[in-house]
N, C-alpha and C positions, 0 to 999 in steps of 0.2 A: 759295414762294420758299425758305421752309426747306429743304425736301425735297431741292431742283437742291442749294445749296448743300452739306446731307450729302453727297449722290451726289459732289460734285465733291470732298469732302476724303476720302470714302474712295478714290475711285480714285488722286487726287492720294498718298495716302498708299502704296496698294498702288503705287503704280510708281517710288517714292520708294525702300520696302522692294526690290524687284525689282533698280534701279540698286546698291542700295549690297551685294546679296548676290551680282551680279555682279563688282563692285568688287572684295569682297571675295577670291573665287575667282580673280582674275586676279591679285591679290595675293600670295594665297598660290603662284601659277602661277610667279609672276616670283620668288619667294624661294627656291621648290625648286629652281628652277633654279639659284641663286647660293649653295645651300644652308645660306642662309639659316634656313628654317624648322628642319633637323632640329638644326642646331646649340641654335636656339632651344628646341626640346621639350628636349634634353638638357639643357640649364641648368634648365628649371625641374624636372625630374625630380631633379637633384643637388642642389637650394634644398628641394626641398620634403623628400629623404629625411633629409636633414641634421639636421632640427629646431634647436631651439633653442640657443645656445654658451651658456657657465657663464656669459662676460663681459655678454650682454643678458640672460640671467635676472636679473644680479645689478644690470644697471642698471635693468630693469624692475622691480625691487625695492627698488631705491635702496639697497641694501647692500654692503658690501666681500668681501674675501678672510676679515678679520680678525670678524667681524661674528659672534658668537655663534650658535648653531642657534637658539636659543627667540627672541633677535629679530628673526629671520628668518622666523619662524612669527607673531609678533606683526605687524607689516607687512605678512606674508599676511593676515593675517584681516584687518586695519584697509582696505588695497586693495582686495581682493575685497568685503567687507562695502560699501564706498561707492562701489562700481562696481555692485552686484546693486541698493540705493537707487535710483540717478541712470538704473538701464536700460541701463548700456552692457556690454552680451551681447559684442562682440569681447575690451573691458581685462579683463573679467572674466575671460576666455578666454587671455589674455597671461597675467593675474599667475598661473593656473591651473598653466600650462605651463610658468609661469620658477619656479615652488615643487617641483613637480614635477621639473624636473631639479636643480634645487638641492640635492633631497631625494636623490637620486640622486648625485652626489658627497656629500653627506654621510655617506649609508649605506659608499660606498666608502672615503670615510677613515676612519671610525671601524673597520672590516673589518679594515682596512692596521695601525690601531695594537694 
């Protein structure tokens, strides 16, 4: 009785897979035509080459405009340090990225003065 039963959730499964990758392809069938889709690649092509603004580094950082360079570096390390603790691999990833551009205007204004 086992056995029927596997047999029937794997096929039950493969044709489940089958329907929704058909689905899928008529999907994206009906969007290029309305083009839909390339609009769609382009937006994320221009989100993804963009990277990070000053304004969410600096909210992912909980700091200002006016916010000194070293505690800005101190909040880096206290973020990252109890993001690398708790396991969470993306915030650590975040606060990584918002230091890094942060550091990046930093370098440019102190260049400028």
């Amino acid at each position: 009785a086992s056995k029927i039963l596997a047999n029937l959730i794997v096929m039950g499964g493969g044709l489940l897979a089958r329907a929704f990758v058909q689905a899928y392809r008529q999907a994206l069938a009906n969007a290029s035509k309305n083009g839909v889709a390339q609009e769609t690649i382009q937006n994320t092509i221009r989100r993804a080459s963009k990277g990070m603004t000053e304004q969410e580094a600096r909210q992912i950082l909980g700091v200002t405009e006016k916010t000194p360079w070293e505690e800005i570096v101190k909040k880096y390390s206290n973020l990252f340090e109890n993001n690398a603790k708790k396991g969470s691999f993306y915030l650590q990833s975040k606060v990584h990225r918002a230091k890094e551009c942060l550091e990046s205007v930093h370098r440019g204004n102190t260049t400028l003065s």
